[in-house]
MDAnalysis code that builds the backbone (N, CA, C; Angstrom):
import MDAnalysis as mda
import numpy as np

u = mda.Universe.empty(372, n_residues=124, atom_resindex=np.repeat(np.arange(124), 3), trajectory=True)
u.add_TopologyAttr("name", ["N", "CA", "C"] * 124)
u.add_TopologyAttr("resid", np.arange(1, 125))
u.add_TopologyAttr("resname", ["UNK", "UNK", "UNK", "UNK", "UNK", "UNK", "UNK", "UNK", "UNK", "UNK", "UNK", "UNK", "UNK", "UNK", "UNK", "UNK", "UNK", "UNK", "UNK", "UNK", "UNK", "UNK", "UNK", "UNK", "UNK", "UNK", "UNK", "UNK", "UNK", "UNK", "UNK", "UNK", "UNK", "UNK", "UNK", "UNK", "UNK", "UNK", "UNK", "UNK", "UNK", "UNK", "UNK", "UNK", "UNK", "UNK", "UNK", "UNK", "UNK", "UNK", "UNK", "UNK", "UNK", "UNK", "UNK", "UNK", "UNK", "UNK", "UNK", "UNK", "UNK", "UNK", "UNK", "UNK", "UNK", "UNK", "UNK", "UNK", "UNK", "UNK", "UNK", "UNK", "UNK", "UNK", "UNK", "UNK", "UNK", "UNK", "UNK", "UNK", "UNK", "UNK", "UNK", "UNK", "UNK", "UNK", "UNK", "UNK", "UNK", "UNK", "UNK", "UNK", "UNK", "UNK", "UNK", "UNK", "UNK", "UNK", "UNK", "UNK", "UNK", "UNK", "UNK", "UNK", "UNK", "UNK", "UNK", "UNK", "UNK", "UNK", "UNK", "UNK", "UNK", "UNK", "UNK", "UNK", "UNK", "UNK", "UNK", "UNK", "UNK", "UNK", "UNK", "UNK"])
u.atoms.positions = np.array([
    [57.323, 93.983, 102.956],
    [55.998, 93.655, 102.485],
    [55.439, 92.555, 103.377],
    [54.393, 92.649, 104.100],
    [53.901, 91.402, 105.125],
    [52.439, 91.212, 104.052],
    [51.975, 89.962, 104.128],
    [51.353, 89.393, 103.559],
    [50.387, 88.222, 104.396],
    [49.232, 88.898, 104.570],
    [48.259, 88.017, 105.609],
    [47.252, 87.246, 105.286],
    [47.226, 85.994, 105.586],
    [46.105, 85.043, 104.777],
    [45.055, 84.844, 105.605],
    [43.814, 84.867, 105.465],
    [43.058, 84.383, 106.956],
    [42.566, 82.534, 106.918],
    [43.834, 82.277, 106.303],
    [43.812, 80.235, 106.529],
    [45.468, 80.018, 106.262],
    [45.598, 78.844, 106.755],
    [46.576, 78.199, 106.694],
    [46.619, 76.698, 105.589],
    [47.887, 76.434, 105.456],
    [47.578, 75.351, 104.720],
    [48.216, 74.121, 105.139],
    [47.418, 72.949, 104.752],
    [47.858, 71.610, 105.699],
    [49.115, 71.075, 105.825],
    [49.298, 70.299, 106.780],
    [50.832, 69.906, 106.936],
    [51.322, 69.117, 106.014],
    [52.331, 68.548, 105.019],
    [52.910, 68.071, 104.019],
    [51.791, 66.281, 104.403],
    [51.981, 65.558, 105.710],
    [50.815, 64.918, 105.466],
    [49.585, 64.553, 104.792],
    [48.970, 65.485, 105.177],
    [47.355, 65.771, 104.419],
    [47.424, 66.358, 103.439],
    [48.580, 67.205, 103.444],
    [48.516, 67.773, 101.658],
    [48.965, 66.627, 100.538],
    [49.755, 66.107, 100.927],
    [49.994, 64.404, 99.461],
    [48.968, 63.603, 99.600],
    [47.871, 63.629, 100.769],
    [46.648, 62.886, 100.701],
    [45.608, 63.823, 99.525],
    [45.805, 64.936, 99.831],
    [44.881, 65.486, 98.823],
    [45.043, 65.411, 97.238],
    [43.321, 65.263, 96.487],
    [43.374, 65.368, 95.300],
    [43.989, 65.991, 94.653],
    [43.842, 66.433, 93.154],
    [44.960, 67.742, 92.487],
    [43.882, 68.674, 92.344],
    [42.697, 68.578, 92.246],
    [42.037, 70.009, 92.137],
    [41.890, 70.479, 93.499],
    [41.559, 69.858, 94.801],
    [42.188, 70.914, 96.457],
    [43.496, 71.090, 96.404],
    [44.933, 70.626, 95.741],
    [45.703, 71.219, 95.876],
    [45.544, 72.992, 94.706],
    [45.105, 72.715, 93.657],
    [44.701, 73.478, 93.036],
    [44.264, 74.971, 93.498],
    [42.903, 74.430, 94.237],
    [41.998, 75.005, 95.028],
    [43.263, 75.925, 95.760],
    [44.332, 75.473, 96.625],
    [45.046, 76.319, 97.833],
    [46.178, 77.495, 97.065],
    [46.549, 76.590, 95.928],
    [47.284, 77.927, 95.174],
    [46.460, 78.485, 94.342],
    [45.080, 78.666, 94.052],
    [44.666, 79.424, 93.421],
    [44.222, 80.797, 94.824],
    [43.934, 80.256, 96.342],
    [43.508, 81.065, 96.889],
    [44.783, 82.016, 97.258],
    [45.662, 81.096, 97.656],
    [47.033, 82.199, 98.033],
    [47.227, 82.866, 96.647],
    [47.282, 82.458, 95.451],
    [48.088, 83.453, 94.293],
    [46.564, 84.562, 94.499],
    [45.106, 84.792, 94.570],
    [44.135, 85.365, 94.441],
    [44.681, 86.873, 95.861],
    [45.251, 85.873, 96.598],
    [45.517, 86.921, 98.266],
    [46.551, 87.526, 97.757],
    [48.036, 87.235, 97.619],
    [48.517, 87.951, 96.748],
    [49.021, 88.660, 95.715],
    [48.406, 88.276, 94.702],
    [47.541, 89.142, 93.633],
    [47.175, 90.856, 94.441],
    [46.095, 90.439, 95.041],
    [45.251, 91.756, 95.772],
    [46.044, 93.007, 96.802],
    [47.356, 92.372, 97.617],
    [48.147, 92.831, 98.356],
    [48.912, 93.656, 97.503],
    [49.481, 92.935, 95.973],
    [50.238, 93.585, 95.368],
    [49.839, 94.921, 94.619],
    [48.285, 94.561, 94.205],
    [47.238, 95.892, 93.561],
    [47.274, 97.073, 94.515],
    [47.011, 96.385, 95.956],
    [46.721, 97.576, 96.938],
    [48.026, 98.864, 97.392],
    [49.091, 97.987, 97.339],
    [50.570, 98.203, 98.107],
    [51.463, 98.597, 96.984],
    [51.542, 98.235, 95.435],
    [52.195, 98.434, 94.630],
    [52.944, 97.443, 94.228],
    [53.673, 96.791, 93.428],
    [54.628, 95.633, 93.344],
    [55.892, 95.911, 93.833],
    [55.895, 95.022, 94.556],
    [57.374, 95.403, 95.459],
    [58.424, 94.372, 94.856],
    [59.421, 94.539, 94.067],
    [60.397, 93.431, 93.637],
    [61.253, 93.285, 94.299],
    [62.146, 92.062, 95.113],
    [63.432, 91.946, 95.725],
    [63.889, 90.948, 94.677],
    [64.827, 92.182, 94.321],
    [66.295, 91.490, 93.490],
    [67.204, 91.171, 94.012],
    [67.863, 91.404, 94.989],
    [68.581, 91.091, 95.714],
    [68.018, 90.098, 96.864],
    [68.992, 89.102, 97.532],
    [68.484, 88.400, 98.324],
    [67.637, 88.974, 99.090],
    [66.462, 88.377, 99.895],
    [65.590, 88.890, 100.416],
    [65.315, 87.776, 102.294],
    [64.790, 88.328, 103.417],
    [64.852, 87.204, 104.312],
    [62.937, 87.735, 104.302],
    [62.142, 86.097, 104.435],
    [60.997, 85.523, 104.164],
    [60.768, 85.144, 105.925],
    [60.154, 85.516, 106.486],
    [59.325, 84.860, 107.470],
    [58.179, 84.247, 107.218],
    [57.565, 83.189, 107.741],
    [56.369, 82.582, 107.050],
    [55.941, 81.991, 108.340],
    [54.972, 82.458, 108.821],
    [54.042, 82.336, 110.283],
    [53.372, 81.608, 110.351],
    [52.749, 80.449, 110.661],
    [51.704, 79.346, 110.344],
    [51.113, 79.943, 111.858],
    [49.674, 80.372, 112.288],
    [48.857, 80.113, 113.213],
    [47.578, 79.274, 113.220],
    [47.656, 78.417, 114.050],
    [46.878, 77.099, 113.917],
    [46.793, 76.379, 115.246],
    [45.610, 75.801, 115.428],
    [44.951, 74.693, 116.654],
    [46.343, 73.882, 117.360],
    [47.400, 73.557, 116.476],
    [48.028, 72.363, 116.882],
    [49.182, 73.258, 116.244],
    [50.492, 72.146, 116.679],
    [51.722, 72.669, 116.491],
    [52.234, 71.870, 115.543],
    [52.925, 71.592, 114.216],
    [53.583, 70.854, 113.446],
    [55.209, 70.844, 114.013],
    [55.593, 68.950, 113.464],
    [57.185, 69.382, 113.522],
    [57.449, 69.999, 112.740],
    [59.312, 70.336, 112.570],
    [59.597, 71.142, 112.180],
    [59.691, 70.749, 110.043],
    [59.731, 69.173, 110.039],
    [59.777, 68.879, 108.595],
    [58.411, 69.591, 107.782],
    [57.351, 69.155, 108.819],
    [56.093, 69.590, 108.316],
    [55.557, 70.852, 108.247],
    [56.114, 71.507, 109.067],
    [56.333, 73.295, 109.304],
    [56.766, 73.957, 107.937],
    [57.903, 73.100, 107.315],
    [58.702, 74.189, 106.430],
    [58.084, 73.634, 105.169],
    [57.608, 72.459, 104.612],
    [57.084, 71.930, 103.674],
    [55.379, 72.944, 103.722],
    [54.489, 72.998, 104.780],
    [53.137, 73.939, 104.621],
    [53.777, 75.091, 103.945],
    [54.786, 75.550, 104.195],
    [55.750, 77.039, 103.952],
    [55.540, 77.191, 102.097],
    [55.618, 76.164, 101.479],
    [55.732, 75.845, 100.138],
    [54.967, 76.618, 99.252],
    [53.477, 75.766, 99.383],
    [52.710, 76.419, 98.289],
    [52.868, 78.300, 98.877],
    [52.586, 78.902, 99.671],
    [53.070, 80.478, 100.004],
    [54.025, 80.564, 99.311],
    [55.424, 80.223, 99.179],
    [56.433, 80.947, 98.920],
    [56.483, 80.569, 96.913],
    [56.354, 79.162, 97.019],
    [56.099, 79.316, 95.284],
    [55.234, 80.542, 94.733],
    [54.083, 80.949, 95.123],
    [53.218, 81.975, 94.334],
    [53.864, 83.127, 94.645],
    [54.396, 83.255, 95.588],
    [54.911, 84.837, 95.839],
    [56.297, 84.947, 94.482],
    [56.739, 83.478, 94.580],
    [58.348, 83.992, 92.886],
    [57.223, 83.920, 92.064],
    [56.246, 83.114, 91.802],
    [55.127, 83.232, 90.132],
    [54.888, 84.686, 90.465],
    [54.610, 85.443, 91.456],
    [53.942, 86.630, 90.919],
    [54.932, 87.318, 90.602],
    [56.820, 87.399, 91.262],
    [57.623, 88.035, 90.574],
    [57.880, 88.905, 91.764],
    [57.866, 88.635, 93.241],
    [58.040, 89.229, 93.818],
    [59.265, 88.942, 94.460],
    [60.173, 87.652, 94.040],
    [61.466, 87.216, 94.774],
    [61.560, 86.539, 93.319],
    [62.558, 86.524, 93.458],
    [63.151, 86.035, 91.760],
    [63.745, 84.452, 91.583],
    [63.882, 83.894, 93.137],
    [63.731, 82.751, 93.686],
    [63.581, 82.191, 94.561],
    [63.194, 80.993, 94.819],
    [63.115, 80.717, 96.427],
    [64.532, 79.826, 97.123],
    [65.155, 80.000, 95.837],
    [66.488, 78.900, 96.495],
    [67.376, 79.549, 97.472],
    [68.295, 78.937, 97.927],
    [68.557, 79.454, 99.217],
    [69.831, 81.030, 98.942],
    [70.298, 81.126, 97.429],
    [70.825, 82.294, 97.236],
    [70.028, 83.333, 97.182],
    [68.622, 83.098, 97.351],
    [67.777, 84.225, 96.690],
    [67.034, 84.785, 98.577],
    [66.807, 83.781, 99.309],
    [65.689, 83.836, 100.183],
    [66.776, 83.264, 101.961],
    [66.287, 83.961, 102.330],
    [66.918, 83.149, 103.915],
    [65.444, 82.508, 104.537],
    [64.827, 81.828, 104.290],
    [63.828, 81.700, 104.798],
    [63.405, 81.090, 106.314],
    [63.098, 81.444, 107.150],
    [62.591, 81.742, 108.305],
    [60.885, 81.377, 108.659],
    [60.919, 80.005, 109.010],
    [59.582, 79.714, 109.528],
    [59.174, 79.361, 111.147],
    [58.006, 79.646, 111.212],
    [57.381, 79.847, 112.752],
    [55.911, 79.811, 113.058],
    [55.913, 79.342, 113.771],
    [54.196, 78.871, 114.104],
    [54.095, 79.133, 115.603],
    [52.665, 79.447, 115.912],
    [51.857, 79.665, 117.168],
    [50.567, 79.313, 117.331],
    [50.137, 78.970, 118.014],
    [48.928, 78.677, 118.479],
    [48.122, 79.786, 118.496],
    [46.799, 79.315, 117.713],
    [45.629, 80.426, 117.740],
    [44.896, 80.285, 116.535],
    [43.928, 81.461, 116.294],
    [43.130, 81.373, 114.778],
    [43.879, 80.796, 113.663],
    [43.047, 80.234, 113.039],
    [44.006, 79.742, 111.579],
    [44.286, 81.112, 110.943],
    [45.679, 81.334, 110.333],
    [45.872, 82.337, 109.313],
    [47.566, 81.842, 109.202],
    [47.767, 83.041, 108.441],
    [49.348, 82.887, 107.815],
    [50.016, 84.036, 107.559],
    [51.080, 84.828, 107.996],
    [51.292, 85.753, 107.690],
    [53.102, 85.374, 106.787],
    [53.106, 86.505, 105.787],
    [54.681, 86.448, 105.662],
    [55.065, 87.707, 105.356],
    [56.136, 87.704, 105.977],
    [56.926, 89.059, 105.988],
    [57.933, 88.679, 105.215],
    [58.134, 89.671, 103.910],
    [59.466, 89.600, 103.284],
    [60.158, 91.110, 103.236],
    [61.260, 91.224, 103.073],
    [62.173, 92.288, 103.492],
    [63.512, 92.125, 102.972],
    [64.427, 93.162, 102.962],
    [66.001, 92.729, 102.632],
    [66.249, 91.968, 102.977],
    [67.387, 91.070, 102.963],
    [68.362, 90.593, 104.042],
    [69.255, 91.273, 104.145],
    [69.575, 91.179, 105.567],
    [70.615, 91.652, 105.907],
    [71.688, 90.488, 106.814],
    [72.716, 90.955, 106.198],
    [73.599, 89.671, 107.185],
    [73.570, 90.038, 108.745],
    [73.747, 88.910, 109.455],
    [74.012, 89.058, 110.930],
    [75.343, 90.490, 111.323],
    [76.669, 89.787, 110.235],
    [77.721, 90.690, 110.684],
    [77.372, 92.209, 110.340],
    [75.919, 92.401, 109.721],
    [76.151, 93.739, 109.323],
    [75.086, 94.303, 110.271],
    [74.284, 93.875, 111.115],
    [73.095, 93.424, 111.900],
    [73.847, 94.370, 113.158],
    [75.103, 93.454, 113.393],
    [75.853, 93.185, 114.297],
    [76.610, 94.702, 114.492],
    [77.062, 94.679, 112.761],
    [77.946, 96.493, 112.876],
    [77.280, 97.431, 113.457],
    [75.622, 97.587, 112.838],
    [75.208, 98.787, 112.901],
    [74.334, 99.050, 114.084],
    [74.586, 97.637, 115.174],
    [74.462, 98.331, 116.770],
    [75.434, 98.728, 117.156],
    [76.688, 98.986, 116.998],
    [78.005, 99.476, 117.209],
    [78.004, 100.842, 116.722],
    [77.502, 100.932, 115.465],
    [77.521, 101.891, 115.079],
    [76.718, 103.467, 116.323],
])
């Protein structure tokens, strides 16, 4: 299931500077985006662990503390809607990455699969 936002959200910085109704404001727009993905595509549930990519594209580059903290409000609304059953680290391998360019956000969620089994089934 990939999941595309056309904004990003601020680096853990500017987000504890912000009020509670703009933090408000950012999870009401991501839960509204996927909300709509899930109507269009069907509800996709991963019960089983799942691996999360979460893409930040944006003007500037964040470190990496501030990288995985923007990652947040995204991945909380995606378990409220019931689409990962958690975000802790038994549930999610999560995988973040950023590039330079238009603001947006994409996340790709999918099985996981382990490396060693990654690993078998080019052998195979």
């Amino acid at each position: 299931m990939k999941i595309i936002f056309e904004f990003t959200s601020p680096s853990l910085n500017v987000y504890l500077k912000w009020k509670s109704f703009k933090r408000r404001e950012l999870k009401d727009r991501i839960w509204s985006r996927i909300h709509d993905v899930i109507w269009e595509s069907g509800r996709k549930v991963f019960e089983e662990r799942a691996r999360v990519t979460y893409t930040r594209f944006s003007r500037g580059i964040l470190d990496k503390d501030n990288l995985y903290a923007s990652a947040k409000p995204f991945i909380d609304q995606v378990v409220k809607h019931g689409v990962l059953r958690d975000d802790s680290p038994d549930c999610i391998e999560l995988i973040c990455l950023q590039e330079k360019g238009k603001a947006r956000t994409e996340i790709l969620i999918e099985p996981f699969v382990s490396l060693e089994d990654e690993i078998g089934q080019n052998l195979i």
